[in-house]
C-alpha positions as CSV (number, residue, x, y, z in Angstrom):
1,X,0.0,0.0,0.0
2,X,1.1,3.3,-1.0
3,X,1.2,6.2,1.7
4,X,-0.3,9.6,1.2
5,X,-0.1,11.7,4.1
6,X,-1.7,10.4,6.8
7,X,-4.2,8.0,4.4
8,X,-3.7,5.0,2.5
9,X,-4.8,4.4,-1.4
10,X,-4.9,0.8,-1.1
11,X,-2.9,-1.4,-3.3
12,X,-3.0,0.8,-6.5
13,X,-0.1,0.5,-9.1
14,X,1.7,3.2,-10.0
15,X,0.8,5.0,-14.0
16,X,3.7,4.0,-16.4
17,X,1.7,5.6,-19.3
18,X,-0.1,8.9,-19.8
19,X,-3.9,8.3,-19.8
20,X,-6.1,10.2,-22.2
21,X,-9.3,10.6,-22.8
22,X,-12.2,8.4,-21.6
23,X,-13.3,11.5,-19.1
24,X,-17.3,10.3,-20.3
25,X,-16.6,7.0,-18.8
26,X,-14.6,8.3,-15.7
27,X,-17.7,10.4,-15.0
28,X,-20.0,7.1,-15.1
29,X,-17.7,5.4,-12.7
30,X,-17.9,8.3,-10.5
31,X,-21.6,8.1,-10.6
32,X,-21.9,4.8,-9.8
33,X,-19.9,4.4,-7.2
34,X,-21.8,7.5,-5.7
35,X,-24.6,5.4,-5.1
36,X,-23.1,1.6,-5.1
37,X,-19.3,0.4,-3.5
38,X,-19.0,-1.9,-5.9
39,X,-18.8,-1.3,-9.7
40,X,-18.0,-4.0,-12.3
41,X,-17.0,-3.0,-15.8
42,X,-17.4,-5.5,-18.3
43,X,-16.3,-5.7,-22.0
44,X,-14.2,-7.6,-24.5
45,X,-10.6,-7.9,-24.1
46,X,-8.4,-4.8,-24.8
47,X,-10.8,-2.1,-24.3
48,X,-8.8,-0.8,-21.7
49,X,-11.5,-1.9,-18.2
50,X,-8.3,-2.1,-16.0
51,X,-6.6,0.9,-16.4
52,X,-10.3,3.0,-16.7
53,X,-10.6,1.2,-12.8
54,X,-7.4,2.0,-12.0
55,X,-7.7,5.6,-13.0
56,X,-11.3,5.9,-11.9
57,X,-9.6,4.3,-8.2
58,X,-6.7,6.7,-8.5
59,X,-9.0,9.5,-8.7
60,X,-12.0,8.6,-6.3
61,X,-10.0,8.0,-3.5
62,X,-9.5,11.0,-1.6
63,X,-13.1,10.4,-0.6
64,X,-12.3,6.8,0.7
65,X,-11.7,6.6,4.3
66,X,-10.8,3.0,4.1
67,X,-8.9,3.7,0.6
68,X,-9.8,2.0,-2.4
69,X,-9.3,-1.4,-4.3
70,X,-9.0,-2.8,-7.9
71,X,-9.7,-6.8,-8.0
72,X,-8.9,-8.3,-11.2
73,X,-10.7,-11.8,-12.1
């Protein structure tokens, strides 16, 4: 877990690339995990679901006590 002050961000990876775009589908994510804790994006391979959660995590949690998690299955 990475340290941020005095809060954790959970067990986020670190960006190696610049991400672009996809702010539409950030602001869904956002959305729904303003009224659910758990959000599953689903699609076919190579559309890019893990790093939109992993930006989307990065993001969001400031607002997470508890800091936030990616699972990957």
């Amino acid at each position: 877990m990475e340290a941020h002050g005095d809060r954790m961000n959970g067990s986020l990876p670190a960006d190696l690339t610049s991400f672009v775009g996809r702010r539409r589908e950030l602001d869904e994510v956002r959305r729904l995990l303003s009224a659910a804790r758990l959000v599953t994006l689903t699609g076919v391979g190579g559309v890019g679901k893990t790093r939109l959660a992993l930006r989307a995590a990065a993001e969001l949690w400031p607002g997470f006590p508890d800091g936030v998690w990616v699972e990957l299955a």
